[in-house]
Every structure is written in C-alpha cells, then in structure tokens.
C-alpha positions in Angstrom: -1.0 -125.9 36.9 -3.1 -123.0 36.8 -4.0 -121.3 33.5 -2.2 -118.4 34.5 1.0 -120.1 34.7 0.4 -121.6 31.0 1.1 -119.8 27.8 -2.2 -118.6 25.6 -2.9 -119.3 21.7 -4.9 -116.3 21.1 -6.7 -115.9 17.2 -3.6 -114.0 15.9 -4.6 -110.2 14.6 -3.7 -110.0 10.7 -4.6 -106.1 10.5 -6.6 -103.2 12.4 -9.8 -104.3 10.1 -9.7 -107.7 11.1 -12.1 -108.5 13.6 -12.6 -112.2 13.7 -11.3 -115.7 12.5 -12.4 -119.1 12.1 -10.8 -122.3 13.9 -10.7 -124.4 10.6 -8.8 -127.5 12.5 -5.8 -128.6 15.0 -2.8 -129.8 13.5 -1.7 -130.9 16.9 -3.5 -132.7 20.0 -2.7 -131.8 23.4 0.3 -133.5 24.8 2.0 -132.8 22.0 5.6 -131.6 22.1 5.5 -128.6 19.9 8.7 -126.2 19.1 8.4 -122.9 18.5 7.5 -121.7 14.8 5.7 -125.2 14.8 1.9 -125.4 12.7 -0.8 -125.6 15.2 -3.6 -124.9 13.6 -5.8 -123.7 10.3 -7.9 -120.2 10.9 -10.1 -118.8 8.0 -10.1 -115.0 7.6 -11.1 -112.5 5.2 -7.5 -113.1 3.4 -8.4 -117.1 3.2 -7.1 -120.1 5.3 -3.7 -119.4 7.2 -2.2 -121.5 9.3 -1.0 -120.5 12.9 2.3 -121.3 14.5 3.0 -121.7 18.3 5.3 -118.8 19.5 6.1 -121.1 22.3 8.1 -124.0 22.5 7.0 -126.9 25.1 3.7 -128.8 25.2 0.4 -128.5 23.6 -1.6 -128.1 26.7 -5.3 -127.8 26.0 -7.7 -126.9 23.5 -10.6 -124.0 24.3 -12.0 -123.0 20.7 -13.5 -126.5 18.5 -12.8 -126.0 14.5 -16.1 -124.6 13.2 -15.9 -121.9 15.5 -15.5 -118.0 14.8 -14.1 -116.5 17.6 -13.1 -112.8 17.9 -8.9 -111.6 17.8 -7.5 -112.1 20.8 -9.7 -115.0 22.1 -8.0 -117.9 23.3 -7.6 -120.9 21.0 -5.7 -123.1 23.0 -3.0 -123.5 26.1 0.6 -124.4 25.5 3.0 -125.5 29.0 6.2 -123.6 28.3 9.6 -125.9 27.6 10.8 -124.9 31.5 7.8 -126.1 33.3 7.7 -129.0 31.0 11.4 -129.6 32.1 10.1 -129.7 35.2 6.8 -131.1 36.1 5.9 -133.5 38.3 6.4 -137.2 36.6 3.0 -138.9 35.3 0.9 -140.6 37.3 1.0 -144.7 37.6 -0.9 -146.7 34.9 -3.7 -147.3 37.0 -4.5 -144.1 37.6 -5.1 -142.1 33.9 -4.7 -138.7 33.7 -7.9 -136.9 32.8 -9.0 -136.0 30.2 -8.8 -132.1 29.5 -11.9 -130.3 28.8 -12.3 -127.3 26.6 -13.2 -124.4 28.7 -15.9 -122.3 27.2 -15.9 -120.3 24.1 -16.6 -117.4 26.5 -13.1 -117.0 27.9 -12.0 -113.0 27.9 -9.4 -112.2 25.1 -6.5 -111.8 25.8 -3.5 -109.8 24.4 -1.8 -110.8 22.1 1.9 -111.6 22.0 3.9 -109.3 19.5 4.5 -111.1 16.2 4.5 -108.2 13.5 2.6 -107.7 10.3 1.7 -105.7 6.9 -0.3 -103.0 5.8 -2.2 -102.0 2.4 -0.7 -101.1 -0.9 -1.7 -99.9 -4.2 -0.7 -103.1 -5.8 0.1 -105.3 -2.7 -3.7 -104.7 -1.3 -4.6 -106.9 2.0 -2.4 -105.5 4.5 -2.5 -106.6 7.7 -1.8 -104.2 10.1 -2.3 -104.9 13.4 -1.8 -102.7 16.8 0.3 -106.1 18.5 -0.4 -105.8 22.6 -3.2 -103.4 23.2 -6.6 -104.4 24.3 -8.7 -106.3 22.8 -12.6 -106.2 22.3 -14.4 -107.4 25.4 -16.6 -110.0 24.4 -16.1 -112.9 22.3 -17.8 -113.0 18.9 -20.6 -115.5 18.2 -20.3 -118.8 17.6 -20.5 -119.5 14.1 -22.7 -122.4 12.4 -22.4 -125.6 13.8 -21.3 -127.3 10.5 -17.8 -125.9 9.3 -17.2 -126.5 5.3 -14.1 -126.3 4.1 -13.8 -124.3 0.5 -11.6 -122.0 -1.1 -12.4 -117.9 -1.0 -13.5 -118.4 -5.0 -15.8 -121.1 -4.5 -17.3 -119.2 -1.3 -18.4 -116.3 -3.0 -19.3 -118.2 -6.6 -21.6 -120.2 -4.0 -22.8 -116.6 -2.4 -23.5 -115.2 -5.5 -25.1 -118.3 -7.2 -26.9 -118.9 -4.1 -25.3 -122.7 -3.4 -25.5 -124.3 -0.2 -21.7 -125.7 0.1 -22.8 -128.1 2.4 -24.4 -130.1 -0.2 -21.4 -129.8 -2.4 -19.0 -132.8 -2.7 -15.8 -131.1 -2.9 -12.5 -132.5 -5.0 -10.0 -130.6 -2.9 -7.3 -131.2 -0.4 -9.0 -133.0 2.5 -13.3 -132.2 0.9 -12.5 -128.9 0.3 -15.0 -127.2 -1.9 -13.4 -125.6 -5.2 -14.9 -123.5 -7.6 -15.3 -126.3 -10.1 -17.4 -128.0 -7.9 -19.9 -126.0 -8.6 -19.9 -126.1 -12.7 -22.9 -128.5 -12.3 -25.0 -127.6 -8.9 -28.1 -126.7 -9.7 -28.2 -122.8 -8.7 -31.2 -121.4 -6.0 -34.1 -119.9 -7.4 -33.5 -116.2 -7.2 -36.3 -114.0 -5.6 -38.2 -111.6 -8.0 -35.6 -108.0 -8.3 -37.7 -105.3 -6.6 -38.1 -102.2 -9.2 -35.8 -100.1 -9.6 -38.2 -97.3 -8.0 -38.5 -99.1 -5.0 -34.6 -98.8 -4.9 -33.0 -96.6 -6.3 -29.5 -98.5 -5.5 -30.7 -101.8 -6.9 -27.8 -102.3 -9.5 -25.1 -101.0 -6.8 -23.2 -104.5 -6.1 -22.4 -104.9 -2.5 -18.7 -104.3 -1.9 -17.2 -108.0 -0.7 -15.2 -107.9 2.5 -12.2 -108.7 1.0 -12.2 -105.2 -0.8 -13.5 -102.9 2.5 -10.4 -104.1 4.0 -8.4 -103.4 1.6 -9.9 -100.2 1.3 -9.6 -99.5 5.0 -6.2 -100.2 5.0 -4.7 -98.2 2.0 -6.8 -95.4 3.4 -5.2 -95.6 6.5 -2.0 -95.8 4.9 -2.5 -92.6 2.9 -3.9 -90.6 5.0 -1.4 -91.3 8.2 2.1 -91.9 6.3 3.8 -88.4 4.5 4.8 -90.5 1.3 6.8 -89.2 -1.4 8.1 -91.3 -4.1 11.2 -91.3 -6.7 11.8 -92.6 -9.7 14.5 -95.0 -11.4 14.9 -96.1 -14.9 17.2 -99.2 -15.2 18.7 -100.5 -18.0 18.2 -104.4 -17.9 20.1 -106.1 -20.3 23.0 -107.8 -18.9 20.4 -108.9 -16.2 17.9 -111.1 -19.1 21.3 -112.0 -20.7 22.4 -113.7 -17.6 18.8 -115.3 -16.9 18.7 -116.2 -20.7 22.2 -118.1 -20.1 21.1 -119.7 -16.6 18.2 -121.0 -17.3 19.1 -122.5 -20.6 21.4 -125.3 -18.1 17.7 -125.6 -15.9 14.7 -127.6 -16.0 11.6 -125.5 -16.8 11.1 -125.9 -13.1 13.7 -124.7 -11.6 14.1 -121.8 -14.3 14.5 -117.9 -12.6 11.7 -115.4 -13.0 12.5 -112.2 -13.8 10.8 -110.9 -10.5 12.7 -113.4 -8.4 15.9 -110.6 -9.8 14.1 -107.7 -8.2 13.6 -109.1 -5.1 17.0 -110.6 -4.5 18.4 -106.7 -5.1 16.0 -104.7 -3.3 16.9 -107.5 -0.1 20.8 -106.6 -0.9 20.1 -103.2 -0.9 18.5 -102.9 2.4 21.3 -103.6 3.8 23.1 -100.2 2.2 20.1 -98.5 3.3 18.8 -100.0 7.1 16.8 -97.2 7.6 14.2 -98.6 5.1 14.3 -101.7 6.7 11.9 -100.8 9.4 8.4 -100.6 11.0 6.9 -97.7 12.0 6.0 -98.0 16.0 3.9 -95.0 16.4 7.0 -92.5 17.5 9.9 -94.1 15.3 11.1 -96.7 13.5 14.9 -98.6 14.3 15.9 -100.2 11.9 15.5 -104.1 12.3 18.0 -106.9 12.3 16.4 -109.2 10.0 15.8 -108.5 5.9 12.0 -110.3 5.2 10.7 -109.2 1.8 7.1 -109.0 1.0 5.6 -110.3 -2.2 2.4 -109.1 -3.4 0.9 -112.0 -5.0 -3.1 -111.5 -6.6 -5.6 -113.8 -5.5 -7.2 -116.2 -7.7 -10.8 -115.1 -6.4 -9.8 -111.4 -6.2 -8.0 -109.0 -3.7 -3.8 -109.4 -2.8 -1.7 -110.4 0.0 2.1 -109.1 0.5 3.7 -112.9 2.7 7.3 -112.4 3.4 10.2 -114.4 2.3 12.3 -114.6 5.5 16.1 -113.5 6.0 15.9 -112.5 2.3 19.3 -111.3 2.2 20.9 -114.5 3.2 19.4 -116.5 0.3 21.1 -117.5 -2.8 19.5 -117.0 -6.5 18.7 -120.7 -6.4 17.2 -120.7 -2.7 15.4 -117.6 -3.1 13.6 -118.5 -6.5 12.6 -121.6 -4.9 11.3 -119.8 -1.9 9.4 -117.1 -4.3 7.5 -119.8 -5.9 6.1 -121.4 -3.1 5.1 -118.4 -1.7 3.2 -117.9 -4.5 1.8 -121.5 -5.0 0.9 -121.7 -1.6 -1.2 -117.8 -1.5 -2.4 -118.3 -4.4 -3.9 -122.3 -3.1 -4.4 -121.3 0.0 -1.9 -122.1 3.2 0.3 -118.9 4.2 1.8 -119.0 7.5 0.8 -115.8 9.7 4.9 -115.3 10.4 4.8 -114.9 6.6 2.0 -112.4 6.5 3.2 -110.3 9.7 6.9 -110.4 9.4 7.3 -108.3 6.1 9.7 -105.2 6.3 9.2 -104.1 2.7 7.2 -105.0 0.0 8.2 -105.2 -3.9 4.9 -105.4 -5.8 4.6 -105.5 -10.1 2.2 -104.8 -12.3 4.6 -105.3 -15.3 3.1 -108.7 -16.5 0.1 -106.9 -16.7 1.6 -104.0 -19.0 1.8 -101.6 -16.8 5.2 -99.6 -16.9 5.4 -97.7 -13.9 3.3 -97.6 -10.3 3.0 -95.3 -7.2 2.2 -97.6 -4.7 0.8 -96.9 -1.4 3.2 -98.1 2.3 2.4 -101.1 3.9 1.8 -99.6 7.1 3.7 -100.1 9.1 6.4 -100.6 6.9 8.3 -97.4 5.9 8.8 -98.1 2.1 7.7 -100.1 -0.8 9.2 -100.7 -4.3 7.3 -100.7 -7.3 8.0 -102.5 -10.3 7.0 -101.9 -13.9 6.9 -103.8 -17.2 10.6 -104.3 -19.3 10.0 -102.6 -22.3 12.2 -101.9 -25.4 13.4 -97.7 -25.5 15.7 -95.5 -27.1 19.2 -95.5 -24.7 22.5 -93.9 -25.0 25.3 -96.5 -24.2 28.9 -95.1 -25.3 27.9 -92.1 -26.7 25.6 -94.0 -29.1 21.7 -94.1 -29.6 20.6 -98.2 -29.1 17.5 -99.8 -28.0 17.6 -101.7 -25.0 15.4 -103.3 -22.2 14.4 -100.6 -19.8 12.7 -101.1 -16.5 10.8 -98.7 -14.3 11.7 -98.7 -10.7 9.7 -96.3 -7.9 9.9 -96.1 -4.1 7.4 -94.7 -1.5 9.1 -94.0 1.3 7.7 -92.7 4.7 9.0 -89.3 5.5 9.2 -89.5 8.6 11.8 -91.9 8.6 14.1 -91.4 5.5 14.8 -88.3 3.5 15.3 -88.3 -0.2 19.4 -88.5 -0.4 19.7 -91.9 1.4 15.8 -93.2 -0.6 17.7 -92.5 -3.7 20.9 -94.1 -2.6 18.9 -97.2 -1.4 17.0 -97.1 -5.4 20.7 -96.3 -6.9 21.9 -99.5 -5.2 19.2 -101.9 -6.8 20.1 -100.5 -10.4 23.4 -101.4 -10.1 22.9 -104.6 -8.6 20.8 -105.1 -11.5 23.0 -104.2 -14.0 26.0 -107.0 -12.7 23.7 -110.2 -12.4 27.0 -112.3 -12.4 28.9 -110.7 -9.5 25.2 -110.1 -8.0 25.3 -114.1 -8.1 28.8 -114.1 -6.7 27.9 -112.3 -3.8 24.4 -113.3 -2.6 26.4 -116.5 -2.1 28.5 -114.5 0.5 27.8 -114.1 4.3 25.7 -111.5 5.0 
C-alpha cells in the first residue's frame, strides 16, 4: 500500500504560536490495532508533555519521527492503515516468508495538513491558549533535529536546570519512568557562572529574558484582544443554599471524594449552555454555529508558571459525582504533566477563578476561538437584602466576555441569569444533572 492510501500522524498544532514539538516516545508499535481516541504517543511542547491520540481507527502502520526528535507542526509522525483497508487486505504472508521490517522514512518528509481536531485560545486567567488555524498549510521545511539524547523532565525542573545552569543529562531523576523533577536538583552542584559584563557594556543587563511559555501567552491574549469585540457583564450571586448543600454532601464523603466549590460553577455554566447555544461555539473566521457537544475548559496554573484551559468532555451530561471526579484529574494530571490534545483543543468555553487567590472579580480575556468565557471571583461575606431584611450572606462575583459578533447582551445576560439560579437550587440542580440531556 502506498503512503498515499494510508492515513498520516502529523505533530498536532496546539495554537498559532506554536511552531514545533518533540516526539517524547510511542505508546504503540506498528501492527498495533489502535481505535480511534486511542494514546499514540508523548510530544513535549511549550505547554509541557501531552499525549496524542490517533484520529483514526485501524492499524498502527509505520513510524517516521524517533522520540528525541523536534519536528515542526504538521510533520509526519507516523502512518496509521485505516479500519476498511485493514478489513480488507491481503492475508499475511506464510511463516517462512517474514514480512519486513518497516523502516522509518526520513525526518525530511513534507508536512502535511492537518486533520481538524479543535482547540483553545489565551485568557486573562486561563493563559496558554492554543489556537490553531486546523487545515491550512503548513511551514515548508521540517525543523531541525533536535539533540541526539532526549531527557525526560518536568517544565519546572527544565528551567531550574536553565537557570542554574545543570546539565539534565547528568541528573538521576526520581520521576515516572527517570523523569527529571525539580527536586532532583536540590543537591547538583550548579555551573560556574561566567563574570556579569558591566552594566555599561549593557544597558539591559538586569532585563530577565521572557521564557517561552510567557511570549505565547502573550501572543495569544494579544491576539485575542485585539481581534475579538468583547464586552463583559456582571453578576452577583448569592451562594448560600449552594455551601449549605456542599456542607451537607460532603459531610456523608471521604475527604477524597468531597465537592470543590469550583466543581459547582462548572457544572452550571455546562447546564446553562444549553439555555444559551449561541455561546457554545467557535468562532470560524465568518461565524460561529453553535456546536452539538458542551466541553468546558478549566484553567488550571502550572506548577512551574504559565496556565492551560483542558476541557472536561460532554460536560452537560455528567452528574455532580462524575464531574468532580473528572475536574480533579484534570487538574492532577495538568498540573503532573499528561493532558490529552482532545482535552486541550476541544474546549467550547472556559470558566477560570482567581477567588482562592482573593481576588473578587476578573475581566477575562476570550479563548479564541471560543466566543465567551466566565469569570469567577472569591465568596466573600456582604451586606444582602433577603425578605425585606438587611443579612450577611456569601456573595459571589460572576462576569462573562462574550464576543460580539456572535451574541448580543439580552441573551449573554440570560445565559449569566441562568447560572445564578442554578446556583441558588443545588438540590434540584443535583436532581437534574442526573437527567438526560
């Protein structure tokens, strides 16, 4: 079979800045059977080690890209045989005659384009945002192969090493699988640093070099900005039957199975969509239809710096229980390392807080292309009238940036009406998140 008849494993695109990836391992050998959403492989970017899955089901064909390689978007990793040719090829060859042995073509295959998946953009809170332009062309030659010794660390202990001057391949690392941590380090000796010029020599010697992870955060919420007509609103929510009700169900839980607040905010704004489709959308360049599927982003701060917004998918059809364990190993996993790139690409709007941090309210910038995001702010104790009576009670601020283009301020405020109330009637909220959607 020709390799225009097989299907290609290009480096998935993760946003507009990012330009390049490296093959970290397989997590399948060719002649595997692989289904569609399947693991394939690890790839190391700017947002940290993600792991691809195959778009098409059938069989792991052959490998062109070795792990230690950095390879340029849209290059071809790998070959996968679709499920109908698999059906029906030709039946192996007798014993005594092996198949041979496939052999990785070279590194400098064209890119190709790459299948539609969907992704993120950058937020004020949510930061990385990948936002990729899915099937247009892609850069003409392939990057340059990276060093010929791959070392598997974490995105702290890369740039504590950078900084410190540490060569990680001399590092033993206490990590999954060798990986290098940031504790590792604690005790290697650091480089001898080279004398500082003066500061007349250069003038910017005390400017600190801006690390990648922030330029494309940067790039992207400037983007965002500058392209998307946002305009926000405003929604102050009176919490208390909502921590009454968590109070109550997590008293009958483990501590690990107990709800977050946060997992509460999520859960309503996923209900809500469904009210409001319009803000359950991407923006394709001329207009955005709203889409079938409800996957909430998360923005979840790295341990080394920066944010990512993964998705929890079909949001809407998950129970409190089933979403709160979804939410936390979203957040275990970005936070360790080990996002899927469906999870980073299939967001349709993002909920990002700053309230365990003590801020109260936030205008947050669109994930482009996503056409909203919802902002959440610290509970805090006010002055409320309830019955015609003055009494404090937990107050939470809500805000929405909604693109213009899509959605006028009427049905916005509808859409923010709806997660107040659902807020405000945790117990039938329960009741019906159980309910079909």
């Amino acid at each position: 079979m020709s390799d225009a008849e097989l299907v290609p494993m290009p480096m998935p695109s993760l946003g507009a800045d990012m330009e390049s990836g490296t093959l970290v391992k397989w997590l399948r050998a060719p002649g595997d059977r692989v289904e569609r959403g399947d693991p394939i492989a690890e790839v190391e970017t700017d947002k940290g080690i993600l792991v691809i899955e195959v778009f098409t089901s059938g069989t792991f064909e052959r490998v062109v890209v070795s792990p230690g390689e950095k390879v340029a978007v849209g290059t071809v990793l790998a070959y996968v045989r679709p499920r109908a040719e698999v059906d029906h090829a030709p039946a192996a060859p007798p014993a005594s005659a092996p198949a041979p042995v496939p052999v990785p073509a070279p590194v400098s295959t064209p890119p190709t384009t790459l299948t539609p998946v969907t992704p993120p953009s950058a937020t004020l809170t949510p930061g990385l945002r990948p936002t990729p332009a899915l099937a247009t062309a892609l850069p003409p030659a392939p990057a340059p192969r990276a060093s010929a010794t791959f070392v598997r660390a974490s995105g702290l202990a890369r740039r504590l090493a950078g900084e410190k001057g540490i060569d990680l391949r001399a590092v033993r690392g206490s990590g999954p699988e060798g990986a290098v941590l940031a504790t590792d380090l604690a005790n290697v000796a650091r480089a001898p640093e080279p004398p500082a010029p003066s500061e007349a020599a250069t003038p910017d010697a005390r400017t600190k070099p801006q690390s990648t992870m922030r330029r494309v955060i940067g790039a992207a919420m400037a983007r965002s900005k500058r392209e998307v007509p946002h305009f926000y609103l405003g929604h102050s929510v009176d919490v208390g039957a909502a921590l009454a009700w968590l109070a109550a169900e997590n008293e009958k839980l483990p501590p690990a199975s107990r709800y977050a607040p946060a997992v509460l905010f999520v859960w309503a704004v996923a209900r809500a969509l469904r009210k409001v489709p319009e803000l359950n959308a991407r923006w394709d360049g001329d207009a955005a239809p709203p889409l079938p599927d409800v996957h909430v982003g998360c923005a979840v701060a790295l341990r080394g710096g920066g944010l990512v917004a993964p998705a929890i998918h079909h949001t809407d059809r998950k129970a409190l229980p089933e979403l709160m364990a979804a939410f936390r190993d979203l957040v275990e996993r970005a936070k360790r390392g080990g996002l899927r790139t469906s999870e980073m690409a299939d967001g349709t709007l993002t909920v990002t807080s700053l309230g365990d941090r003590g801020v109260e309210w936030l205008l947050p910038i669109i994930f482009a292309p996503q056409v909203a995001i919802v902002g959440v702010g610290r509970i805090t104790e006010r002055p409320w009238v309830r019955d015609g009576t003055v009494v404090a009670r937990p107050i939470v601020e809500l805000t929405l940036a909604a693109d213009h283009r899509v959605i006028d301020g009427h049905r916005a405020a509808s859409f923010l009406g709806t997660v107040g109330e659902l807020l405000q009637d945790p117990a039938l909220s329960l009741v019906a998140s159980k309910e079909a959607p």
